[in-house]
Each structure stands twice: as C-alpha cells, then as structure tokens.
N, C-alpha and C positions, 0 to 999 in steps of 0.2 A: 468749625462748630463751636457755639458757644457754650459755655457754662449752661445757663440755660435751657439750651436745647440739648445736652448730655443728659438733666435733671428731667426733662420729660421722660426721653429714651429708656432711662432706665425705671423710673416710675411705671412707665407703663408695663413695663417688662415683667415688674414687680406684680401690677394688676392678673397681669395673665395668669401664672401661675398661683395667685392667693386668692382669688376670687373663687375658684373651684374648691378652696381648702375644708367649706364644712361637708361636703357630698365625696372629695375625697377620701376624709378621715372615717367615711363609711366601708366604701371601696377596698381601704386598707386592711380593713380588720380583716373584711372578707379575705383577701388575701395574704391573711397571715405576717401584717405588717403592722407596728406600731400605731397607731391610729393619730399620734402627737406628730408623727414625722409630715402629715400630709400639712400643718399649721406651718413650715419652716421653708420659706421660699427658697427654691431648687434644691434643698433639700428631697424633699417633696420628687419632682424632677429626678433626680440621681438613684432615688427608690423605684423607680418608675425602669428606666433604663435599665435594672439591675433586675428587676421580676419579669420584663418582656424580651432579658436577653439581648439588650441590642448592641452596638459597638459601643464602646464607653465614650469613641470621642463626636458621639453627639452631644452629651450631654454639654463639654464646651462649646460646641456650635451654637449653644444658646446665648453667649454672650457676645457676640456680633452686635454691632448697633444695627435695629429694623430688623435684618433676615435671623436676627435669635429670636423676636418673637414668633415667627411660624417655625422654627422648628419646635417651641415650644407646642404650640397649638398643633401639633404631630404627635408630640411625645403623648399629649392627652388623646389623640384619637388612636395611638398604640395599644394606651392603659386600657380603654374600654372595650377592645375587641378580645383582650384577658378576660372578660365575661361574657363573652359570645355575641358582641356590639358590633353588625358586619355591615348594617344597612346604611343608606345614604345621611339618612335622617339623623341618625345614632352620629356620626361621623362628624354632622354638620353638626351637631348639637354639643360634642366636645369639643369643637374647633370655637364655635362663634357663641355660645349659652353656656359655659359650662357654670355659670355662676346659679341657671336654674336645672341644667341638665344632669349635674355630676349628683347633688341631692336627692334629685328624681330616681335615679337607678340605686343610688345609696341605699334610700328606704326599701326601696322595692324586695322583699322576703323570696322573690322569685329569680330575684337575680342573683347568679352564684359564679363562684370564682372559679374559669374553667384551664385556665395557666395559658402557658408557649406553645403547647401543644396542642390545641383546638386553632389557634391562629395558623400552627406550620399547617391543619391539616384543610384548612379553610383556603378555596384558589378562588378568585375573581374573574369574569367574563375579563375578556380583552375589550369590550364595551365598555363596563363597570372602570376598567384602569383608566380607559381616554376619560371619562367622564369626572372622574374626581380628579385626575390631573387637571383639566382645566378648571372646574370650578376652585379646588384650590388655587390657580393660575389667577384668577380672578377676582378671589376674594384678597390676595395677596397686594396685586394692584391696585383693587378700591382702598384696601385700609394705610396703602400708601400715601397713595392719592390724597386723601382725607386728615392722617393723620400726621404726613411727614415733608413730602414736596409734591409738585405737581410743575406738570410743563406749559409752557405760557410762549406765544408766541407776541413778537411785537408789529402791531397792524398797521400801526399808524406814525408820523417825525411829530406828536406830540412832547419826546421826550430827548427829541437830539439837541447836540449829539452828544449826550450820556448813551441813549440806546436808539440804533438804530433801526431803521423796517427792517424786521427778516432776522434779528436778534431772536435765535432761541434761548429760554429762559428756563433755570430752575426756581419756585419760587417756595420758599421755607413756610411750612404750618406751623412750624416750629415754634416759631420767633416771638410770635403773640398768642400761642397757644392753638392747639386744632377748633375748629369753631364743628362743631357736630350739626350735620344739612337739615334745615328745617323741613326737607322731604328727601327723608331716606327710602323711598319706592321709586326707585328711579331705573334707568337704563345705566350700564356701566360705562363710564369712558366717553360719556355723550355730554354738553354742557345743559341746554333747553330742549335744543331741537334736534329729531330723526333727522341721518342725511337722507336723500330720496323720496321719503314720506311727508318730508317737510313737518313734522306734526309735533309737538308736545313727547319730551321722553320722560316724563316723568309723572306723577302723581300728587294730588295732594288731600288722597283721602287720608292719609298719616301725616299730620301736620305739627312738627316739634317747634317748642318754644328756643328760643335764642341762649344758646348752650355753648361755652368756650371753655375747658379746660386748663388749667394751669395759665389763666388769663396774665399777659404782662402786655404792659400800653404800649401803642406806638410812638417810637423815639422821632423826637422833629430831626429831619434833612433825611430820614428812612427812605427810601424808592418803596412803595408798596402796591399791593395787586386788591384793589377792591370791588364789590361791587357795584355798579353803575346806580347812583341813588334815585336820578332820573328815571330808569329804567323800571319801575313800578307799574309805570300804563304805558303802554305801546300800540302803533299800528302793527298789524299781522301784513302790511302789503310795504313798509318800512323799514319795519322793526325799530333800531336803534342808531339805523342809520341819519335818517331825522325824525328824533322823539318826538315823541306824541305833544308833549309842553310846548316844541317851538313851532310844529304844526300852529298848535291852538291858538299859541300866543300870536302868529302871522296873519291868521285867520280875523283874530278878533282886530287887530291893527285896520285892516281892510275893511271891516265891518266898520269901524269908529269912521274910519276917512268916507265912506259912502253915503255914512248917515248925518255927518257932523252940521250939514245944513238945514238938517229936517229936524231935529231934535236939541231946542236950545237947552236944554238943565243940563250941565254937565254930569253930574252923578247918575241921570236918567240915561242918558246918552252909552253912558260906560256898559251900564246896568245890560242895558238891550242890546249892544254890542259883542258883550260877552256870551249873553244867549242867544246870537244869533248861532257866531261862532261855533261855540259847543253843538248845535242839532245839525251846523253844516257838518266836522269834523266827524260826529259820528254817524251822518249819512251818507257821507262819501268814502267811508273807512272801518274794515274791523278793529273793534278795540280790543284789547286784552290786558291781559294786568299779568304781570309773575311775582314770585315768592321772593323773597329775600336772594336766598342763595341763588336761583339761576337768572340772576340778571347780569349783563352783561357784563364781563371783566374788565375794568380799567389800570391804568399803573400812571401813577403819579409821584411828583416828591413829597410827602409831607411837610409842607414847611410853617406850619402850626399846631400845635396840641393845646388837650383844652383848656382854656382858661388865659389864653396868651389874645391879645388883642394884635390885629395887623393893620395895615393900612399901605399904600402906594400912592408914592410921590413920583412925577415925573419918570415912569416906569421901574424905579426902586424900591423893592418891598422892602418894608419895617415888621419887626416881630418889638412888642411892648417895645417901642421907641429907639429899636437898633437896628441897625441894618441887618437883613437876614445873609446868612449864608449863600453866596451863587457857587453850584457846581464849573469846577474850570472848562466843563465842556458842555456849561447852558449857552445855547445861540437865541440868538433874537432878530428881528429883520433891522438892516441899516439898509437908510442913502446913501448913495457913493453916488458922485458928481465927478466928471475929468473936464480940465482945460487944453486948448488950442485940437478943440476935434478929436482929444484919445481917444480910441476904443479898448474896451477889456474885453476878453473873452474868458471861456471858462477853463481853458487848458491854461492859459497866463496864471489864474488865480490857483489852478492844482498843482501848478510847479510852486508857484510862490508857497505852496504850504496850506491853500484855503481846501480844508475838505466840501466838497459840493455831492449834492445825492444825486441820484441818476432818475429820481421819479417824475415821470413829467405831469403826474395829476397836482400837484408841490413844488415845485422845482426851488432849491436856494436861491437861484443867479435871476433875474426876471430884470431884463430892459424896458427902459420906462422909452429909448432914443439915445443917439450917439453919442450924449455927455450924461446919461444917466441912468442908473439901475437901482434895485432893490435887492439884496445881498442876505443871506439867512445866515449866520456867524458869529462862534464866539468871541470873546472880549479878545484875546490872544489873537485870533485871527485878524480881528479888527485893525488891530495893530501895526500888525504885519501890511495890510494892504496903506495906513495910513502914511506909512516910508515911502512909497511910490510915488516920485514925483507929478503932481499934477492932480492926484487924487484927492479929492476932501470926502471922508466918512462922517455920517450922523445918524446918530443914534436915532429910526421911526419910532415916533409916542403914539397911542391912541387918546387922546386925552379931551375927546366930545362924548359928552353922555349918550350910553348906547342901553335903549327900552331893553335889549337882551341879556343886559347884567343883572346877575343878582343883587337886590331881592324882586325884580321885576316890575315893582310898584311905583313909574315913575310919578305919582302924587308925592309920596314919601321920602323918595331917595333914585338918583339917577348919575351912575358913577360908570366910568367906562375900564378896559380893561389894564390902563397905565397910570389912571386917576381913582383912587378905591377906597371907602374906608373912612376912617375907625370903625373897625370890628369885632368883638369881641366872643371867642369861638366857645360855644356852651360845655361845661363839665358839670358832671352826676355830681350831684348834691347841693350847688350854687342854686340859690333864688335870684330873681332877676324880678323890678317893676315893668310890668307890659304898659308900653304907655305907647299914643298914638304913633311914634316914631320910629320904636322896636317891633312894632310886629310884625312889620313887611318882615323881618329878618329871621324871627323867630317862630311865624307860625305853623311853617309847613315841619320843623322837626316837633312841635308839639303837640300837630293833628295826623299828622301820618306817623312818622316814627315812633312816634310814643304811642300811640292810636290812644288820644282822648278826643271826645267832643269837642266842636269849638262850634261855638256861634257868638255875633256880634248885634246889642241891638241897641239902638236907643243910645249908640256911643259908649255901650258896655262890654267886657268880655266874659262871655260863661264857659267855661269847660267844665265839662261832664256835666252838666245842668247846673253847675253853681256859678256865682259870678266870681270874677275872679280880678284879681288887682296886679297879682305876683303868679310864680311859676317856679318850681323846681324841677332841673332836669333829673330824666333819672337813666341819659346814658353820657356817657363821653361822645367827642365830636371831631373832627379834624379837617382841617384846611389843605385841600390835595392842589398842587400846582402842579404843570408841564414844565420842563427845563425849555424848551419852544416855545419862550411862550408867549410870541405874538402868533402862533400856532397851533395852540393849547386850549379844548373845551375844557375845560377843568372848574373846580368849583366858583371860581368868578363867574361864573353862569349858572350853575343849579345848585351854588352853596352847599352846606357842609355834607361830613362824608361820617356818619350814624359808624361806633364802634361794630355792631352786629352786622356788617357791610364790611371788615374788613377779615381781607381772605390770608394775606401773607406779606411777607419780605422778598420782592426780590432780591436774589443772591447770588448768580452764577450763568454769564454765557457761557454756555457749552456747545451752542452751532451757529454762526453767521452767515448769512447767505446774499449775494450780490450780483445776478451773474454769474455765479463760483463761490467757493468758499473764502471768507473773511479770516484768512488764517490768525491775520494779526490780533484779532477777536476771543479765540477758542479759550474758552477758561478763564477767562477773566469774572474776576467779583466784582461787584456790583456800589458805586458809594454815591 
C-alpha cells in the first residue's frame, strides 16, 4: 500500500466521523455530554462507546484500514437508537447521511435523550435482523467497490504475457483517487447489464458530473483498468464486441468502393458514403449510447501521459524521442523459418522454455507450413528459440497503412500499428493551433469528451458557435497500449484514453485459472 493510499484511508476515516460533528454536538448536550467533544475526531467515537455501554475494544476496531470505517458507521447508528432511532430509515441515515441526518434529529425539540435502557428494552423482528444485516452487507461492498478495490477479470491475451486470460485481478481506486459514478441509481455488483434480463442496471435520471477525490495522475508504464473510450455508442445486438465505430467505419468503406464509379468529386463521394453508411448501420441495428462509468472495462499499460509525444518506428515505441520502456514479459508475434525440413511443435518450444496459451480462438504457435510459423513471444523467449540450430526468428511489423488506425482520416494521416506518429498526447491547460493536419487527432476529445460544439465550414473551425483557431484542453489524456501488441485494440485505434475514464491500478493476482489453478500466479503484483 502506498503512502498515498494510507493518506486516503485515513482521510476518509476522518470524513466519517466529522462530518456528522455539527448535529452531533447537538445530540451530546442532549445527552449530557460536552458538546466540544462531538468536534474532536474519535474522540467523538469513544464518547459514543462509553454512553451506549459497548465493549471498549470497538472503539480500536475503528482503525483497521476500510473495515474501521463501518464500524464507525455502527457506532453512529448505536448513538442514535439512545434516542429512540429504531427504524430502517433512521439507521440508514446515520450510517450513509449523517452529515444531513445527525443535524436533523439534533434540532429536533422532540427528540430526547432516552439512554442504554430503551435500547436493552427495544427487540427487533428476526426479519428486521436478516434485513439490515444484508443491506448493511451491501452497502459495505458497494463503498468498497467504489471507493477502495474491485475485482477485474482478464478476458482477453491483449496484455500477455504480463496478464494472462483468466488472471483474476484486484484493482486499486486508490491509486488515482476514488472516481464517484456518474450514475449512482444503479443495481449493486452488476457492471451495465442485468444477467438474464439482459436489460440496462442502472439509471440515469441522477446523472453526476465527473468527481475524483484525492485526484493523483497516472504514472507512465502503470497497468491501468479504464473505461472503454470507444464505448460511448454501441450496438445492443454487439455491444462491444464489435463497436459500433468499426461497424460504421466498414459500412462506410463498402459504400465508397460501390459508389466510387458513379460519383466522380471525391469529397462528394465521401460525403454520400458516409451517409449511406450511418441510415444502413442504424437500420439494421439498435443503437445506444452509455455513461461514462458503465462502459466497458479495459486494462492497458499506460505508456504516455500528457503532454509526452510518441511515435513508432519499425514496431519500437519512443516516448519524447527515447525508447519507451517494454515490460520483460511483453510478447509480440515473430517469423520463425527452419531449414533441411525441421519441424517445431509446440511441446519442443514448452520444454525449451517458450510459454504458449492453450486458447485456440488466438493461439501463440500458428503454422504458416513445414519451414514456417508465427510465434506470439517475448524478447527472452525469442532468444531462447534463436539458439536452435536451424531456426531464424524475425521480428513481424505491420508497417502498411491501415484506414483502422487512428485518427481514421486517411486524407490527413494513415499510420499503421508498427509505423505511428508523432503524437502528441493533450494535457489540461495546453493550447494547441488546430490546423488542417491536427484535427483528424484532436477532434473527437474536443467534441465528445469535453462536449463542445464543433462545426467546420468554409475551411473554418467554430466551437460552441465561435470560430476558433486554437483550443485549450481542459482534461488530462493518456495513451493505453497492450503488452500484445501485435494483439492489442488499444488506443492506436480509438486514440486517447479522457482522465474521467480512468477507473484504477491494477495491482494484485490473487486467482489464476487454466484448466486448474495457476499456482505459480497467486499473489503476485502487478508492474
């Protein structure tokens, strides 16, 4: 745990019991208690313990990291049943309000101090017990969930083999601060969707603005858990298994090549293409759109923060002109070629040391024919098979411009996923000239994420109805890659990754699975 996340822990800690402190000091008097004492965090607490008679060593049980705060939020739904506070409501309102609740009853001239004795003589339905146990069960796990870790599973060899499929994950809210859901009416423990109902679990007639407490950035070469930036519009008959964008964008491809004889203006051409596209895409598909928060969860490495420029040469990332960082256990796909008719198989390459996955919708090992295959393998590995007489290893490039990389605009810019760049990844408070070159790159975090108007006319740019020449951001931005990553959808396809998108740090396997358990895995943190 870091420094850092000790400094939340206890902050919050802090919150719980002082936020209730002016409707406390009410409370107290009533109860024949100094009224200065409820201002004095656990102080406060220990006065509390000591008027409702309980064991003294709750009152240390409050400084546990996480499960001290609900016993705090106990000790205050003890204090208020000292006033005859028996109902659900009263309960919930010293547990989860008491910064409006504890006031409320304070003022209240009708509320009176009725001691240990109206509690001892007060007995609850065996209903009444299952019922607050669990919701307290519940609210315990959401405010986990939300505001400490959460469990992540890993879906997909976008990130091996740093993490493999079937890597269970803890992933720290900690690290960058708890980000508070911009739809708190939600179902508990559910991400989007009802299982079985298939339907929306959530609401968004309560729709909060983009709220991160004890904000601290993401550090480059981080593993982080964010949300899907892409994921804003989706098919409901897809989801996110293919987004709605490469839909459209396939759609409209099709359209260009159908029409490309029938309409010579090229800008006309495009024009009409694109609308063909869109009334196909939305005739043969529910559209929908989600919130920020429940869009789909990804995990990538960060390997740019803002204001860092990148670029890839002959599948080598550069951060501002240096070679970045590669995790010792990023793979990437190689040719292997053997002479005088070798064959490799894949038990050869598991003895020799080459980890291979067992998925066969991916598979590492792929025969191209009996002198050749395609190998998914880190740099080490590589190595290892390069000793083998007869073998020649080379590194596969992508390096033909592919319409599917970002910024998608191949008029402007057409980079593939081994050839990329100069980049330069936006940070809050930088102005930047929009000029015809920049904006394939720049526009969709300045009309979606930031949500301003954009329109272009006459070779001009307006946002919000002005015209505009330049542009200051006003969030941070980061460049998520796969360790996979000739494997890897990552931002070299739907570009940057919006601060208010990211959810956490992964930090901790705590369950492997393969067949059987990955024991060699269990507990391991995450770099």
């Amino acid at each position: 745990m870091s420094l850092h996340d000790l400094f939340v822990i206890i902050l919050i800690s802090l919150l719980i019991v002082e936020l209730p402190a002016f409707g406390l000091a009410k409370l107290f008097e009533k109860a024949g208690i100094p009224s200065w004492k409820a201002w004095v965090p656990f102080y406060n607490t220990w006065e509390i313990v000591k008027a409702a008679r309980l064991k003294k060593h709750w009152f240390f049980w409050q400084f546990l990291p996480v499960a001290g705060w609900f016993i705090s939020m106990w000790l205050l739904v003890e204090f208020v049943k000292l006033f005859g506070k028996f109902s659900f409501l009263d309960h919930a309102g010293a547990a989860l309000l008491g910064v409006v609740y504890f006031p409320y009853i304070g003022m209240d001239k009708k509320v009176k101090y009725l001691g240990p004795e109206a509690v001892k003589n007060h007995k609850k339905t065996t209903l009444r017990e299952w019922i607050d146990a669990g919701v307290f069960a519940v609210v315990a796990a959401t405010l986990i969930r939300v505001f400490v870790f959460e469990a992540y599973t890993i879906p997909t060899g976008s990130m091996e083999k740093t993490l493999l499929v079937n890597d269970f994950l803890f992933v720290s809210k900690l690290s960058y601060g708890p980000r508070i859901p911009n739809t708190p009416l939600a179902v508990p423990f559910v991400h989007h969707t009802l299982p079985i109902f298939n339907s929306k679990s959530y609401t968004e007639v309560v729709h909060l603005p983009y709220t991160r407490w004890f904000a601290t950035p993401v550090k480059r070469n981080d593993v982080v858990v964010f949300n899907f930036p892409a994921g804003d519009t989706l098919t409901k008959e897809l989801d996110s298994q293919d987004p709605y964008y490469d839909i459209l964008q396939s759609e409209e491809m099709r359209q260009y090549q159908q029409l490309k004889g029938q309409i010579p203006n090229e800008a006309d051409l495009k024009a009409i293409s694109r609308q063909k596209a869109r009334e196909i895409v939305w005739t043969d598909y529910t559209i929908m759109t989600r919130p920020v928060d429940k869009r789909e969860n990804y995990i990538k490495r960060c390997v740019a923060i803002p204001g860092d420029t990148i670029q890839i040469v002959d599948g080598i990332l550069f951060v501002n002109g240096q070679k970045a960082y590669i995790s010792p256990s990023s793979a990437t796909d190689y040719v292997v070629t053997t002479a005088n008719n070798r064959i490799l198989s894949e038990d050869e390459l598991r003895e020799a040391g080459i980890r291979l996955n067992t998925d066969e919708r991916n598979p590492d090992f792929i025969p191209y024919g009996p002198n050749s295959y395609m190998i998914n393998m880190t740099e080490s590995e590589a190595e290892i098979l390069k000793k083998i007489p007869g073998v020649t290893v080379t590194r596969k490039l992508e390096n033909v411009g592919d319409p599917r990389i970002f910024p998608r605009d191949t008029a402007l810019v057409l980079w593939s996923t081994d050839e990329f760049g100069p980049l330069w990844i936006p940070k809050k408070g930088v102005t930047i000239p929009l000029t015809p070159k920049n904006i394939a790159c720049y526009k969709r975090a300045i009309k979606v994420y930031e949500n301003n108007s954009w329109e272009e006319r006459d070779g001009r740019i307006f946002i919000n109805g002005q015209e505009a020449t330049s542009y200051t951001f006003k969030m941070n931005y980061y460049w998520m890659m796969g360790d996979n990553r000739h494997r890897s959808q990552d931002s070299r396809f739907w570009g940057f990754v919006p601060e208010d998108h990211v959810v956490g740090e992964a930090w901790l396997i705590w369950m492997s699975w393969d067949k059987g358990v990955r024991w060699n895995r269990m507990f391991r943190t995450i770099h």
